[in-house]
N, C-alpha and C positions, 0 to 999 in steps of 0.2 A: 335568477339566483346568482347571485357573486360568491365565489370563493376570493379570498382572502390568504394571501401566502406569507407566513410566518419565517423569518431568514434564519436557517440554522444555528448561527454565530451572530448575534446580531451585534456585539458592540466591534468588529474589526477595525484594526486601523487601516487606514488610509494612506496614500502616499506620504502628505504633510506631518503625520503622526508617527511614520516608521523611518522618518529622518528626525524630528525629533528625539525618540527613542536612541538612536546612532549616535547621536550628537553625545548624548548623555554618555552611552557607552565608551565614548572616544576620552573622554571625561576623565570617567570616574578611573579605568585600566592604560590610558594611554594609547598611542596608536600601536606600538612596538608590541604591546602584550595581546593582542585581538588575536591575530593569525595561530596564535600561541594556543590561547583561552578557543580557537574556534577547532584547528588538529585534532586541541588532546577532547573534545565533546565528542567529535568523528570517532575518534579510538576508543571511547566509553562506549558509543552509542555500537559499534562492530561486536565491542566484547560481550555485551549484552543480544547483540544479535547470534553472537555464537555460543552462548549459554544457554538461550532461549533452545538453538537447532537441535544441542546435544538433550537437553530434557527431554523434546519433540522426540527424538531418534528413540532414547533410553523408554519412553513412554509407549512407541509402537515395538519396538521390540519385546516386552512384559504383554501386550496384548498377544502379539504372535507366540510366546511359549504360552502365554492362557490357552488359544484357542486349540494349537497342537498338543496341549495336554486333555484339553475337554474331547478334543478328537480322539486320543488314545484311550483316554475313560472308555467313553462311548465305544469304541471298537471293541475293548476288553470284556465289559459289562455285555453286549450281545455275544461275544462266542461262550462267555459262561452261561448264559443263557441257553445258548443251545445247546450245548455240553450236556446241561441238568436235567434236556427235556428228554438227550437220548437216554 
């Protein structure tokens, strides 16, 4: 029996085709604006990396007061319980 391996990405380029690709790039923005055009991706790409953290933060901190309010419930809920039985 032969398996057969399907490649994740299957159209990637290649060397020949990711200097093509540059070429173009060099082109179309010039070489002076690359460096420029590549920074300010890096500075989007951080800012979105630190909008993303603070949701993640704001997101486990709303679980932690859920769970310490469900905990309070729950504590509350048994001592009146046991209040009612004496």
């Amino acid at each position: 029996m032969s398996v057969s391996v399907t490649p994740l990405f299957p159209g990637l380029p290649g060397g020949p085709e990711v200097l093509v690709v540059l070429l173009i790039l060099v082109l179309l923005f010039g070489a002076n604006k690359i460096p420029k055009l590549a920074r300010s991706t890096g500075q989007a790409m951080g800012e979105f990396k630190r909008g993303r953290e603070e949701i993640e933060d704001e997101l486990s901190q709303m679980e932690d007061e859920k769970e310490s309010e469900d905990a309070e419930s729950t504590t509350s809920t048994s001592s009146e319980t046991s209040t009612e039985a004496n």
